[in-house]
Kinemage of the C-alpha trace (Angstrom):
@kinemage 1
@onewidth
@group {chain A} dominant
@subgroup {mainchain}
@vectorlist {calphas} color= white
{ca unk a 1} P 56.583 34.682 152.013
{ca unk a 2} L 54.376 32.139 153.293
{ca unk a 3} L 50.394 31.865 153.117
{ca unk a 4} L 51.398 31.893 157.409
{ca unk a 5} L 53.230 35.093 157.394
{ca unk a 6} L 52.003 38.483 158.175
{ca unk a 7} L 50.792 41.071 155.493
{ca unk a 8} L 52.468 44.284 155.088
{ca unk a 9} L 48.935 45.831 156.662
{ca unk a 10} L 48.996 43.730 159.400
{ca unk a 11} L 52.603 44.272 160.488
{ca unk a 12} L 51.755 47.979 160.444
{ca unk a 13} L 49.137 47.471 162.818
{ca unk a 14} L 50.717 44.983 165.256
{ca unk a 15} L 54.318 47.026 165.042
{ca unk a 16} L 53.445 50.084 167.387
{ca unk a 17} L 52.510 48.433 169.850
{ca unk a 18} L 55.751 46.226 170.274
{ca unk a 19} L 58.694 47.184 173.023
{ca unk a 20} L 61.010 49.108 171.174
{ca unk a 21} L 63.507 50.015 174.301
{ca unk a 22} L 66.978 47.940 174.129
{ca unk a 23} L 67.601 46.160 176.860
{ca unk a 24} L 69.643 43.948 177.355
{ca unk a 25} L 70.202 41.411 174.808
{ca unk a 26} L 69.816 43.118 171.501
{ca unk a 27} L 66.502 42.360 170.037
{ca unk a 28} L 66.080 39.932 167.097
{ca unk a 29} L 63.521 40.815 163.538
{ca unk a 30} L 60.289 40.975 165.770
{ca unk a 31} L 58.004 40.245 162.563
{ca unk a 32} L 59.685 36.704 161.683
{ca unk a 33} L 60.013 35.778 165.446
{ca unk a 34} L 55.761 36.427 165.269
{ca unk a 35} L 55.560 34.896 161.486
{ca unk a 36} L 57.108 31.421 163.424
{ca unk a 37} L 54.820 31.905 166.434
{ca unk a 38} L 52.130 32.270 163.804
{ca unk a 39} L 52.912 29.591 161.403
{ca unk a 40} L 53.187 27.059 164.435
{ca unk a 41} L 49.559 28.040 165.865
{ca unk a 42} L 47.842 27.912 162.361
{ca unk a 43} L 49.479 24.696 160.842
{ca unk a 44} L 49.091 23.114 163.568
{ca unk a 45} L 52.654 21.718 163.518
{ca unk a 46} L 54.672 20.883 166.665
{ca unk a 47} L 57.567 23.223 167.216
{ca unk a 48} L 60.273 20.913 166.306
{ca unk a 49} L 58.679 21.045 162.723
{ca unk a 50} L 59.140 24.831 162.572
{ca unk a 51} L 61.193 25.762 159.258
{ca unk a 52} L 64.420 27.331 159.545
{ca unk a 53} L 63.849 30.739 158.099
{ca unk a 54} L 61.946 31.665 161.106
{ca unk a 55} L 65.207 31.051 162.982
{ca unk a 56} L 65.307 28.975 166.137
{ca unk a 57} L 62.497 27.764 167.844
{ca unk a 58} L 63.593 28.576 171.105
{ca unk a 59} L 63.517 32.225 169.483
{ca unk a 60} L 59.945 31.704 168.530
């Protein structure tokens, strides 16, 4: 777990009040497609930097 990456508190919080109908293409792990969108806005990084374990950055 990164110093980036969302607490356990925090994901309860933010996770009610993501989509959680299927449609479509099935949905990927919503909390590591926000920990990338999160560790790219608070390093400070370009996207192309983002590390792999937050999957694709097209994902993110």
């Amino acid at each position: 777990m990164s110093s980036y990456d969302l607490t356990d508190f925090e994901w309860r919080v933010i996770e009610p009040l993501l989509p959680n109908k299927p449609r479509g293409v099935p949905r990927v792990d919503d909390r590591r497609v926000l920990n990338g969108i999160f560790w790219v806005l608070r390093s400070g990084a370009p996207w192309r930097d983002l590390p792999e374990r937050y999957g694709p950055r097209t994902t993110c």
